[in-house]
NUTORVEX-86662 format. One record per residue (C-alpha): z, y negated, x negated; residue in one letter; residue number from 1. Coordinates in Angstrom, 2 decimals. Layout:
residues N
pt pz Z; py Y; px X; code a; pos NUM
...
***
This chain:
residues 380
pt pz 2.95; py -11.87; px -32.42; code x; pos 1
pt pz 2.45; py -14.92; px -30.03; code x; pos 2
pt pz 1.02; py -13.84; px -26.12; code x; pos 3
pt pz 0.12; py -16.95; px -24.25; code x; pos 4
pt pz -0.29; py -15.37; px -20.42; code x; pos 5
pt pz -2.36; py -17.51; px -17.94; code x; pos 6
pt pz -0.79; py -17.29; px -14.40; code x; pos 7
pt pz -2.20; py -19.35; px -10.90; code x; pos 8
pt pz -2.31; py -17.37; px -8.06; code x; pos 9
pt pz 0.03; py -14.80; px -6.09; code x; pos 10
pt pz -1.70; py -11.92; px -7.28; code x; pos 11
pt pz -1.86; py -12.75; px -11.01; code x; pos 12
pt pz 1.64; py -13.64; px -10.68; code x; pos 13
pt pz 2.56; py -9.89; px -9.63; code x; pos 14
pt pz 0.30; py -7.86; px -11.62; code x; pos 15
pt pz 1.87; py -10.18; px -14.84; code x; pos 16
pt pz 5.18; py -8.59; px -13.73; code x; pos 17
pt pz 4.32; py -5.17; px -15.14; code x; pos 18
pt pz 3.12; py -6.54; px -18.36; code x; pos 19
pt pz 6.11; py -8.99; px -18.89; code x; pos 20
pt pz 8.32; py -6.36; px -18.44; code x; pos 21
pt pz 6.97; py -3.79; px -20.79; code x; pos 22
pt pz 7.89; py -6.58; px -23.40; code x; pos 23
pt pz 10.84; py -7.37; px -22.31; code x; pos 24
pt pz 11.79; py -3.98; px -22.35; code x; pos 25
pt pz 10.26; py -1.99; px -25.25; code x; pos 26
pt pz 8.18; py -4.77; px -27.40; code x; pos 27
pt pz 10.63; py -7.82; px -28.48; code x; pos 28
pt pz 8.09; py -8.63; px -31.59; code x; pos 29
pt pz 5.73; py -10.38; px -28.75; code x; pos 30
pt pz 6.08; py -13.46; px -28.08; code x; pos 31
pt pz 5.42; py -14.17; px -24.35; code x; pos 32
pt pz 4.16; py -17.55; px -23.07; code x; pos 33
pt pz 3.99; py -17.87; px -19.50; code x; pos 34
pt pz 1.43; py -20.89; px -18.07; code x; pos 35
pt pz 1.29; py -20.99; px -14.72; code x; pos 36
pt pz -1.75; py -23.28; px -13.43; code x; pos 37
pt pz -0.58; py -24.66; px -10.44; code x; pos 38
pt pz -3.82; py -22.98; px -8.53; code x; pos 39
pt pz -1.54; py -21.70; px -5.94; code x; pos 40
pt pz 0.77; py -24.91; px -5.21; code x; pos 41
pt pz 2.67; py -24.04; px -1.89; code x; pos 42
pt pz 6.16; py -22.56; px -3.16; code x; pos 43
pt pz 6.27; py -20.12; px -0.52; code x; pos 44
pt pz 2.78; py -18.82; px -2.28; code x; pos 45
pt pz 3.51; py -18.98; px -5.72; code x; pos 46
pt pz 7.18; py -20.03; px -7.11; code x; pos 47
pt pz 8.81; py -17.81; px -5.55; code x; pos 48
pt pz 7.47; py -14.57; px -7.02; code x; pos 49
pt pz 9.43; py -15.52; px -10.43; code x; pos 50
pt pz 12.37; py -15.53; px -9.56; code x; pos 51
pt pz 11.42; py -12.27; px -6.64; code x; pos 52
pt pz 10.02; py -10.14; px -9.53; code x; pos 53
pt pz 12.22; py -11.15; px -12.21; code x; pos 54
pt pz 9.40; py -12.65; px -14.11; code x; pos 55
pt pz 10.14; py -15.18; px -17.15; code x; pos 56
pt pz 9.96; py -18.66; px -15.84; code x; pos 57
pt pz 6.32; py -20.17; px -16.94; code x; pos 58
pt pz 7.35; py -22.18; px -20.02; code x; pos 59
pt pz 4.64; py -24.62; px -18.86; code x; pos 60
pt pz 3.30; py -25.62; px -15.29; code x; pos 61
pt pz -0.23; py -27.47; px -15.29; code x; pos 62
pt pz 0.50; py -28.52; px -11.81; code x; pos 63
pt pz -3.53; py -28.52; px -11.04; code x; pos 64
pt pz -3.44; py -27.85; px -7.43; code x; pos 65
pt pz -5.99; py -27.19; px -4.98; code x; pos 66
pt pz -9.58; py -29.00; px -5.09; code x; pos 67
pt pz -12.80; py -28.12; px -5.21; code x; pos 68
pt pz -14.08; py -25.34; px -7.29; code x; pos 69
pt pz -15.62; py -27.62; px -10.09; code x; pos 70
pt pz -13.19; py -30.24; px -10.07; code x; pos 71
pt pz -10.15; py -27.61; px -10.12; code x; pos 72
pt pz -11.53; py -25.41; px -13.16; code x; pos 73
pt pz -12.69; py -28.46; px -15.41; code x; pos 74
pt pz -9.34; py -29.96; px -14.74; code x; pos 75
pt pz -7.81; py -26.32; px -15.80; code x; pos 76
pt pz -10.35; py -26.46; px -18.60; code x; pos 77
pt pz -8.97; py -29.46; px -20.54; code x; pos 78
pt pz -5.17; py -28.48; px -20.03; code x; pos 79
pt pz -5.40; py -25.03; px -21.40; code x; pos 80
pt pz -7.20; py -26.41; px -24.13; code x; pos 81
pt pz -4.32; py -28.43; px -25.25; code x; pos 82
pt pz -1.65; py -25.71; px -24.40; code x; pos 83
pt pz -3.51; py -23.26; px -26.20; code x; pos 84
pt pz -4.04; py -25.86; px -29.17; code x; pos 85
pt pz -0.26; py -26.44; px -29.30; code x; pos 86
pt pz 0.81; py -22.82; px -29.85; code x; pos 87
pt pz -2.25; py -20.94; px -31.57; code x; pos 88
pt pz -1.57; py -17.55; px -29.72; code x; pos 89
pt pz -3.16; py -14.41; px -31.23; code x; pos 90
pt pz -4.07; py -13.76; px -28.32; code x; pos 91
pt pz -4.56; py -14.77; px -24.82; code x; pos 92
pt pz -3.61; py -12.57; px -21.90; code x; pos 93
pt pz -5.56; py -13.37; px -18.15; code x; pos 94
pt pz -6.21; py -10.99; px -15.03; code x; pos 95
pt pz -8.44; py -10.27; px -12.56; code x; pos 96
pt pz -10.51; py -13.15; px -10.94; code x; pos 97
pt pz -9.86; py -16.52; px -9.85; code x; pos 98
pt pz -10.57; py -20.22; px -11.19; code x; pos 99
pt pz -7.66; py -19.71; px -14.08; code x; pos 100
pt pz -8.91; py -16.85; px -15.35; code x; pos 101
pt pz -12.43; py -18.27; px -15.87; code x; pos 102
pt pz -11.43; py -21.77; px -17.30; code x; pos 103
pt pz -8.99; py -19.87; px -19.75; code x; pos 104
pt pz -12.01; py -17.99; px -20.97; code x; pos 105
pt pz -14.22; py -20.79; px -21.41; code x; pos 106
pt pz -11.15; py -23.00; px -23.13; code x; pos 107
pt pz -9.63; py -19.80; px -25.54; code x; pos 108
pt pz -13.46; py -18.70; px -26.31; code x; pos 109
pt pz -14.45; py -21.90; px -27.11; code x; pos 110
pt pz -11.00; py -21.80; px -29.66; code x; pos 111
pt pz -12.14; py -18.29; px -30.88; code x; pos 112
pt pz -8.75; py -16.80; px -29.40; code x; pos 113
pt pz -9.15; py -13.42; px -28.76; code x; pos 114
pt pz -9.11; py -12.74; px -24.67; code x; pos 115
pt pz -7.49; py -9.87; px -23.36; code x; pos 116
pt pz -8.68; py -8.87; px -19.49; code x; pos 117
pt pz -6.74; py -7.12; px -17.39; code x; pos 118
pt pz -8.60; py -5.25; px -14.23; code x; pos 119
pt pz -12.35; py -6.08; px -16.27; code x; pos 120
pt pz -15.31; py -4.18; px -15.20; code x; pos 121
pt pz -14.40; py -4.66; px -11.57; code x; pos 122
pt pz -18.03; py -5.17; px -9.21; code x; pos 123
pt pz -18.77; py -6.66; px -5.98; code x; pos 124
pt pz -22.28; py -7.41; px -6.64; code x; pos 125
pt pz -22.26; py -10.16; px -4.59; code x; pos 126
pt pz -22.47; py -13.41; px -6.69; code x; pos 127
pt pz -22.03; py -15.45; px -3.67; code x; pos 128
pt pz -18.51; py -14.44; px -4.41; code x; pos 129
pt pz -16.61; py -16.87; px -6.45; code x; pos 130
pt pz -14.58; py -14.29; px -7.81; code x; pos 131
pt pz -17.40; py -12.28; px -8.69; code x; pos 132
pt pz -18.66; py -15.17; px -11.11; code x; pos 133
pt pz -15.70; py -15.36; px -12.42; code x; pos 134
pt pz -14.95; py -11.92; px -13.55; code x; pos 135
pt pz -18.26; py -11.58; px -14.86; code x; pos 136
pt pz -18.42; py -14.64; px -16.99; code x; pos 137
pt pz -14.46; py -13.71; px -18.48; code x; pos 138
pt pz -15.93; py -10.38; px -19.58; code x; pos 139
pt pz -18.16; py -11.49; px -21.56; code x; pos 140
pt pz -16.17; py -13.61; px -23.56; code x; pos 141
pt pz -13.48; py -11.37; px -23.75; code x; pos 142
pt pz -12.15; py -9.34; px -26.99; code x; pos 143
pt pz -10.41; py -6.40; px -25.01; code x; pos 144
pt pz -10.93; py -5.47; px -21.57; code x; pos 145
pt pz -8.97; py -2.78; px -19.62; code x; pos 146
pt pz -10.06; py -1.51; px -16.43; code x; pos 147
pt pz -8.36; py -0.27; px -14.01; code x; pos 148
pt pz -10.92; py 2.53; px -12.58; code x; pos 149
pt pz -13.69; py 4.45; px -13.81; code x; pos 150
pt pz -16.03; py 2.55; px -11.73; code x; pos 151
pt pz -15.45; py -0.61; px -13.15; code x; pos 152
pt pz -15.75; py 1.30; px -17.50; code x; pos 153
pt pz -19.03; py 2.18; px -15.79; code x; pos 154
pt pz -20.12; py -1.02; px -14.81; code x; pos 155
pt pz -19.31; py -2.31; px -18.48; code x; pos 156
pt pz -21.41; py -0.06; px -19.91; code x; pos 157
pt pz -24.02; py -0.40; px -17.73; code x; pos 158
pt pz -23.62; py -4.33; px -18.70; code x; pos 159
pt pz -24.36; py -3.42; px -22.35; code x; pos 160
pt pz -21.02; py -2.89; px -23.69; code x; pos 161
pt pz -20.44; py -0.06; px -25.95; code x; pos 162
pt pz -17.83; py 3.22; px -25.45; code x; pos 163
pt pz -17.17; py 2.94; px -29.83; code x; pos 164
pt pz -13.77; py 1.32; px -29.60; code x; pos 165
pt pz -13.44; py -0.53; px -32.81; code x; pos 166
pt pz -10.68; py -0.78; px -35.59; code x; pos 167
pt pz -10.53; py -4.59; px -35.23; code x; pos 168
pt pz -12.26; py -5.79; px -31.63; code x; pos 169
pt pz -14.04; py -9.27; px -31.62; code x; pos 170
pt pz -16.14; py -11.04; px -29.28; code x; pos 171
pt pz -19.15; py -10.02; px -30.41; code x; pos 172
pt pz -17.94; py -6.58; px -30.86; code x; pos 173
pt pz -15.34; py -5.92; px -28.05; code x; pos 174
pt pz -13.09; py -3.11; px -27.08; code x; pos 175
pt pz -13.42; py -1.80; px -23.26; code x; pos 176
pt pz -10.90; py 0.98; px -22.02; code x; pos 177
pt pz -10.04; py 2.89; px -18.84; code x; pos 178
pt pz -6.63; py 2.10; px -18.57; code x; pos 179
pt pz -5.07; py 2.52; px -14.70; code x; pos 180
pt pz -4.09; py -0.29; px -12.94; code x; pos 181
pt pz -1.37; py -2.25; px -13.64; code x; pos 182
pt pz -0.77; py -2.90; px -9.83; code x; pos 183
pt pz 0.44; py 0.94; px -9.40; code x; pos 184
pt pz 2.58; py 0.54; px -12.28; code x; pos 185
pt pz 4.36; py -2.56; px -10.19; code x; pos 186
pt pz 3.98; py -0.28; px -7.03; code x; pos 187
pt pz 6.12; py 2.56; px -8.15; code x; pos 188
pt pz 8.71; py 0.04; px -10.10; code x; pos 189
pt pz 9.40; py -2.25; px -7.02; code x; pos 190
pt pz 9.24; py 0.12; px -4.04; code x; pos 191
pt pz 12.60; py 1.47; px -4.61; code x; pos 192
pt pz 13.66; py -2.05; px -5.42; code x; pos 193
pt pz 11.93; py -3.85; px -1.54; code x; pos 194
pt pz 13.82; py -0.42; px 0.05; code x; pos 195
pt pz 17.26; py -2.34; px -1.18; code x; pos 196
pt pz 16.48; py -6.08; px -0.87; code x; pos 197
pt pz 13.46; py -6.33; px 1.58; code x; pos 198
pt pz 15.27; py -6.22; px 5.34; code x; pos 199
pt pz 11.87; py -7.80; px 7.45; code x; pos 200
pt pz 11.18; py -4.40; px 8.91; code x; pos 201
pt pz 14.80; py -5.07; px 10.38; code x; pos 202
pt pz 14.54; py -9.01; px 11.26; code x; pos 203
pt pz 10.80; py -8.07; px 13.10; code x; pos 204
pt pz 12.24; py -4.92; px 14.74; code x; pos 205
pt pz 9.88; py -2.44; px 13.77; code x; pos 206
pt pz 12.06; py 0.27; px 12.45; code x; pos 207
pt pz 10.79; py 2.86; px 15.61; code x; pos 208
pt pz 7.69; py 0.95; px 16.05; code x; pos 209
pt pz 3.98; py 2.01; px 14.98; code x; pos 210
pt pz 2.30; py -1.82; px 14.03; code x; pos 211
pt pz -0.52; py -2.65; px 12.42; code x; pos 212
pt pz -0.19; py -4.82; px 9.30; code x; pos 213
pt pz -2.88; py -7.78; px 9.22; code x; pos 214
pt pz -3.78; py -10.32; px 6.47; code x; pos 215
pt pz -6.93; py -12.54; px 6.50; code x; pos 216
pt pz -7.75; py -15.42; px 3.75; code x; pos 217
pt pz -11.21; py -15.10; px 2.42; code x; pos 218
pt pz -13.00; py -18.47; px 2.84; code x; pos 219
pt pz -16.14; py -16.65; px 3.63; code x; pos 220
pt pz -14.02; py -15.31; px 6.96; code x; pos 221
pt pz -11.68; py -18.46; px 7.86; code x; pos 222
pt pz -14.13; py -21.19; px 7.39; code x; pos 223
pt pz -16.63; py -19.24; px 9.09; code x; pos 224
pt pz -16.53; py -20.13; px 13.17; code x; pos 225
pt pz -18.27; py -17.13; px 14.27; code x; pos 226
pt pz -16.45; py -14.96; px 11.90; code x; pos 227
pt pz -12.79; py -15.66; px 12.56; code x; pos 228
pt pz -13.27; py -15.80; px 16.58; code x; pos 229
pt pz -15.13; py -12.14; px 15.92; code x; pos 230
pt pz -11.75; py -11.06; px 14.30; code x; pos 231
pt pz -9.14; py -12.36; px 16.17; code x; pos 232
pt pz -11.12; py -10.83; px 19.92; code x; pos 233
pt pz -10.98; py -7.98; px 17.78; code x; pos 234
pt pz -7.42; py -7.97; px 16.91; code x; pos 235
pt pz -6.79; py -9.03; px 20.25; code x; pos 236
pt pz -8.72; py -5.73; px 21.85; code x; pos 237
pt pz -6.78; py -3.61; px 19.62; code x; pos 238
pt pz -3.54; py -4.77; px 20.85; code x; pos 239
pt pz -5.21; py -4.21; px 24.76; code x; pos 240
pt pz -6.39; py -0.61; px 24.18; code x; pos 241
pt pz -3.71; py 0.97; px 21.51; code x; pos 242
pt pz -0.33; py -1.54; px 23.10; code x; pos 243
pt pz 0.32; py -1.39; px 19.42; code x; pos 244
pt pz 2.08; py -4.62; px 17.47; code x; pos 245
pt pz 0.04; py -6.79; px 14.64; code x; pos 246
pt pz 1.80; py -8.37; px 12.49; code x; pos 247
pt pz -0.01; py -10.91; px 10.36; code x; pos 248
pt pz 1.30; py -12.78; px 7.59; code x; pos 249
pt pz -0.37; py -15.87; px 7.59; code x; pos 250
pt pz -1.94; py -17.59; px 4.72; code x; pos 251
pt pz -1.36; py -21.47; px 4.53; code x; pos 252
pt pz -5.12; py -21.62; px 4.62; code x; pos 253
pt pz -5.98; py -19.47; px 7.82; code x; pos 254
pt pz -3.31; py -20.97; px 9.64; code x; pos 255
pt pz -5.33; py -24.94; px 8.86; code x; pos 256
pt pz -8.51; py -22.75; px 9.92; code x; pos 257
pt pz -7.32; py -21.20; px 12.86; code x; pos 258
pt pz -5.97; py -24.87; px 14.19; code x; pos 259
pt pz -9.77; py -26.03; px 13.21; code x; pos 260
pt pz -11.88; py -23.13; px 14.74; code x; pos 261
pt pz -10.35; py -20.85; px 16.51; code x; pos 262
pt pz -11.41; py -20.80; px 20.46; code x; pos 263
pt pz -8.98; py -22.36; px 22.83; code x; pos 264
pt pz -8.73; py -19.11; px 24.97; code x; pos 265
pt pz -8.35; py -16.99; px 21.86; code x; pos 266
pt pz -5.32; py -19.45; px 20.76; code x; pos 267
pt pz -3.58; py -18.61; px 24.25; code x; pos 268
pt pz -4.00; py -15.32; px 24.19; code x; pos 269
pt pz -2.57; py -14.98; px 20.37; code x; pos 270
pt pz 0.49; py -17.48; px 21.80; code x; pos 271
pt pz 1.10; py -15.03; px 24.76; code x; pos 272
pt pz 1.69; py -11.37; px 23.22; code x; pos 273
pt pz 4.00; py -9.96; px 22.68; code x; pos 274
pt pz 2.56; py -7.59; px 20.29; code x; pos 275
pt pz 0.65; py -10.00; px 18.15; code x; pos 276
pt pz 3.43; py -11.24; px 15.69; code x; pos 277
pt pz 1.95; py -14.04; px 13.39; code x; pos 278
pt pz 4.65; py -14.70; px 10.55; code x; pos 279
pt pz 5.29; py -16.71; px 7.45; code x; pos 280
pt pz 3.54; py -15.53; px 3.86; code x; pos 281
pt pz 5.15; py -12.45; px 3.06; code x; pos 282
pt pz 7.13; py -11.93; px -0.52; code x; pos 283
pt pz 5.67; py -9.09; px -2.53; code x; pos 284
pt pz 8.57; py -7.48; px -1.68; code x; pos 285
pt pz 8.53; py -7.75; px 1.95; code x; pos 286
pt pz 4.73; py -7.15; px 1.79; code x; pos 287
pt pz 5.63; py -4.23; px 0.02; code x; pos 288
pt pz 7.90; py -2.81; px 2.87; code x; pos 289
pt pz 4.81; py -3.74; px 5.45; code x; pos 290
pt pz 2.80; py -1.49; px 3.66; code x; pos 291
pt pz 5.36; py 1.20; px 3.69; code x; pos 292
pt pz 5.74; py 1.33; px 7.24; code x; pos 293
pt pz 2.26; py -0.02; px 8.75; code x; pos 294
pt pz 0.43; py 2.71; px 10.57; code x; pos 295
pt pz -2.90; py 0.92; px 9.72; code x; pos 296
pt pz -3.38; py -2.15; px 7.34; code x; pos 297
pt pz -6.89; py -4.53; px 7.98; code x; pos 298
pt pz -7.45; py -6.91; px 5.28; code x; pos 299
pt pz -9.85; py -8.81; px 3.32; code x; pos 300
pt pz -7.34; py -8.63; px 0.90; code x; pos 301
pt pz -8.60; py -6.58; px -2.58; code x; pos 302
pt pz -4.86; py -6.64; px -3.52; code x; pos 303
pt pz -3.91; py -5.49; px 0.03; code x; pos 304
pt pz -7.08; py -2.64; px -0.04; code x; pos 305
pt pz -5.13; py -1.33; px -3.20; code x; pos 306
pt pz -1.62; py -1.49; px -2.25; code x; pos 307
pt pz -2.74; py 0.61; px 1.04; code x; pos 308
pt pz -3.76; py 3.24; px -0.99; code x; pos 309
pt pz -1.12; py 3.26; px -2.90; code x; pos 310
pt pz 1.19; py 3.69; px 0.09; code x; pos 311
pt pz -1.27; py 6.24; px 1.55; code x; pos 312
pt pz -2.04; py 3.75; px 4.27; code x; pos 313
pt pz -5.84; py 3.49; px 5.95; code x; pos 314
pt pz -7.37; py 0.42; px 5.45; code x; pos 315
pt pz -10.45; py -1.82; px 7.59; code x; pos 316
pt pz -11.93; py -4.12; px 4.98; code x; pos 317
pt pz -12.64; py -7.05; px 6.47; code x; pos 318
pt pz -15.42; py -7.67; px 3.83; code x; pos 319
pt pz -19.56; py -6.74; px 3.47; code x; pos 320
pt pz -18.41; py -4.79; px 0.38; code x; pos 321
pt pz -15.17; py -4.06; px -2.33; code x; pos 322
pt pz -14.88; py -3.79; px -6.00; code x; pos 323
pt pz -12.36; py -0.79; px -4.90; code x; pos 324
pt pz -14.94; py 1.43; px -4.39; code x; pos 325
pt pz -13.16; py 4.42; px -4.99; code x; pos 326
pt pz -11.02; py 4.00; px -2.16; code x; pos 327
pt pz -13.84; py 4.13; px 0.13; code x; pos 328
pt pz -15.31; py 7.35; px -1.05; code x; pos 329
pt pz -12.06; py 8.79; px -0.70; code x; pos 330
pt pz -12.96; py 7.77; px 2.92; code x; pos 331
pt pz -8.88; py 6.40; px 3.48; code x; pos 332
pt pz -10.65; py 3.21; px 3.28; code x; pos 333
pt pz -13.84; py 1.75; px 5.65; code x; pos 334
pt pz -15.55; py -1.13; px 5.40; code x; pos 335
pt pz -16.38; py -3.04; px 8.44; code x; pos 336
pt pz -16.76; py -6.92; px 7.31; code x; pos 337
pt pz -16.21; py -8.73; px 10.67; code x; pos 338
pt pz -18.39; py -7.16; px 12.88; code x; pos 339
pt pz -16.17; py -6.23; px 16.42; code x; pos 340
pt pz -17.52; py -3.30; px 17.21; code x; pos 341
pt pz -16.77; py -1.37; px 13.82; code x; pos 342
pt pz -13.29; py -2.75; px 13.41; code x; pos 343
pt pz -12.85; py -1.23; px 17.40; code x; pos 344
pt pz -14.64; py 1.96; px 15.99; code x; pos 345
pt pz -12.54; py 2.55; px 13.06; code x; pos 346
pt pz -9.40; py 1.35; px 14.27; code x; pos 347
pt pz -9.88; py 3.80; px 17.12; code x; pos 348
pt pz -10.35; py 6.77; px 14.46; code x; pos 349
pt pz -7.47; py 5.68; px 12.39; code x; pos 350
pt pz -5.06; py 5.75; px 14.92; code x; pos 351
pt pz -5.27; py 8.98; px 15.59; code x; pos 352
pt pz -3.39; py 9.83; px 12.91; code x; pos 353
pt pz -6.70; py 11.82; px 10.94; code x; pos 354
pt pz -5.90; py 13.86; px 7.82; code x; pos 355
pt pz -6.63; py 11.74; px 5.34; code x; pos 356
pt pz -6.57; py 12.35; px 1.06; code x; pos 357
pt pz -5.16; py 9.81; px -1.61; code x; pos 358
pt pz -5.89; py 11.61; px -4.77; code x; pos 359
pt pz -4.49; py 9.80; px -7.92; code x; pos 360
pt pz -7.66; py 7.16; px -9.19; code x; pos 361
pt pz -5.47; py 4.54; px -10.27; code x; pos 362
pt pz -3.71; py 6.06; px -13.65; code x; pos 363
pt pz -0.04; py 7.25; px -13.72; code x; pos 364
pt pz 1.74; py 4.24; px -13.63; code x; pos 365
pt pz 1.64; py 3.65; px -17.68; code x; pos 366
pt pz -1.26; py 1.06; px -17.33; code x; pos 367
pt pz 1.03; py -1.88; px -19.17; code x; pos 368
pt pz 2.06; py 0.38; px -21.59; code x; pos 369
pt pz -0.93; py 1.31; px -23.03; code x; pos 370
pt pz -2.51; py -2.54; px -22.55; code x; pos 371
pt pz 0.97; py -3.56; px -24.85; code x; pos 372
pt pz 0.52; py -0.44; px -27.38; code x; pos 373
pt pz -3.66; py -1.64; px -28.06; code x; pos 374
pt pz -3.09; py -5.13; px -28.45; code x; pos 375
pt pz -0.33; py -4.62; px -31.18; code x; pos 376
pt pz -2.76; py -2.45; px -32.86; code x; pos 377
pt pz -5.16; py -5.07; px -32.50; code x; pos 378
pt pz -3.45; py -8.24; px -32.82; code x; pos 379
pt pz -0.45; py -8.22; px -35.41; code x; pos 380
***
């Protein structure tokens, strides 16, 4: 059986890690083809993953790059098409949300290859989201869809599709299961893995320290004036009250953004702590060990929301709402978009070190196993 995998951003790259290696290990009848889109160009961002997480090389990089949204998915559009033409996969394998995910739906649909989405079913209900366009639009056209919480099998059925799981899935007649999450699955495998290779916590000197792990990329918050002054006085009066370290990995984008818009005075202030450490992107691995150690982790990250849990780490969300929803009625998570005074207010309550509860909503860490085990049923 013949996989083709579409790959273009950090994210994708690491949740593909889990499913790669359940085939490596236990499946060698599939056939995996790597593409990686080029989405996420900047080597620190993307390239290095591979060879991090032991990921097969992509067979095929489309090189697309960054543009804008229309211009970057049509171009993505035309070269799946012909990679997908070329090799005539059974199936075709894409996760989560971003620009690749959506033209690979509209090119393998359009080829009547099956689609097989990994994290489906996940809601924002906000369709000024890009992502949330996406997602919706790949379900839809998709053969088999696994979810990685209950929330999101909900919000598939409430879209019309049906619990019956069928002998031979098709587009018209798709499969949708409750699966886990492929992310814990990669969680559990490489934490023991960043405790040997990952030494940042070392190089940043933060093995007695409490710090608070940062990570901002959203457009809607960098490109936003208002918006990313709000969050860096607020990550500023953190550091004032608590005399607690942030470290922030910074995305290639926010760092163009924070040249562009961020206030002069805010700029000095961020140059003169001490406790406000702004570093390169973080590996999954190091990110990984960041997690592990944070005392508190603020992101608009949905990746980052997730992995805090994981690690039984509060979380801010920097966002007006999360697909994670779960997380949140746990109440280990709050969301506070970028208003000031909530981030002070919950920031304030989280480090005080609250009992908080992690019970287990994303699977037992056999997500990629079962997503491996259906699709041979279904495909071969």
């Amino acid at each position: 059986m013949r996989i083709v995998t579409i790959v273009g951003a950090r994210p994708q790259i690491i949740k593909a890690a889990a499913f790669s290696r359940e085939i490596k290990n236990q499946r060698t009848e599939i056939e995996e083809i790597i593409v990686h889109t080029g989405q996420h160009y900047d080597n620190n961002m993307s390239e290095v993953f591979f060879k991090e997480l032991g990921i097969p090389k992509p067979r095929i990089n489309l090189m697309v790059g960054s543009s804008s949204h229309g211009e970057q998915t049509a171009i993505m559009i035309q070269k799946i098409e012909q990679v997908l033409l070329k090799y005539e996969p059974h199936a075709v394998v894409v996760y989560g949300d971003t620009n690749s995910t959506l033209a690979t739906a509209i090119a393998a649909s359009k080829l009547h290859i099956p689609i097989v989405h990994i994290e489906a079913g996940l809601r924002s209900f906000n369709k000024k989201m890009p992502e949330e366009v996406n997602r919706i639009a790949c379900d839809h056209v998709s053969t088999l869809l696994f979810s990685p919480t209950k929330s999101g099998y909900s919000n598939l059925i409430n879209e019309g599709f049906k619990k019956t799981l069928n002998a031979k899935a098709t587009i018209d007649s798709p499969n949708i299961y409750h699966c886990g999450d492929v992310m814990y699955d990669n969680s559990l495998f490489f934490s023991k893995i960043s405790d040997q290779k990952s030494n940042i916590i070392e190089e940043l000197k933060l093995e007695d320290e409490r710090f608070i792990l940062v990570t901002v990329h959203r457009n809607d918050n960098t490109d936003s004036v208002i918006k990313l002054n709000e969050l860096f006085s607020s990550f500023l009066e953190i550091i004032k009250k608590h005399q607690i370290k942030i470290v922030f990995p910074i995305h290639p984008r926010t760092s163009k953004m924070m040249d562009q818009l961020l206030d002069n005075e805010i700029k000095k202030e961020i140059e003169k702590s001490k406790l406000f450490k702004i570093i390169s992107p973080a590996s999954f691995l190091e990110m990984i060990a960041l997690e592990k150690n944070a005392t508190l982790i603020i992101t608009d990250s949905g990746g980052v929301q997730k992995e805090a849990y994981f690690f039984k780490k509060p979380c801010i969300i920097l966002r007006p709402q999360t697909e994670w929803i779960e997380i949140v009625e746990t109440k280990s998570a709050v969301i506070t978009d970028t208003s000031a005074v909530k981030i002070l207010e919950v920031s304030n309550y989280f480090l005080t070190d609250p009992e908080l509860s992690f019970p287990p909503i994303f699977g037992n860490g056999n997500a990629a196993s079962f997503i491996v085990e259906e699709m041979i049923s279904q495909f071969s």
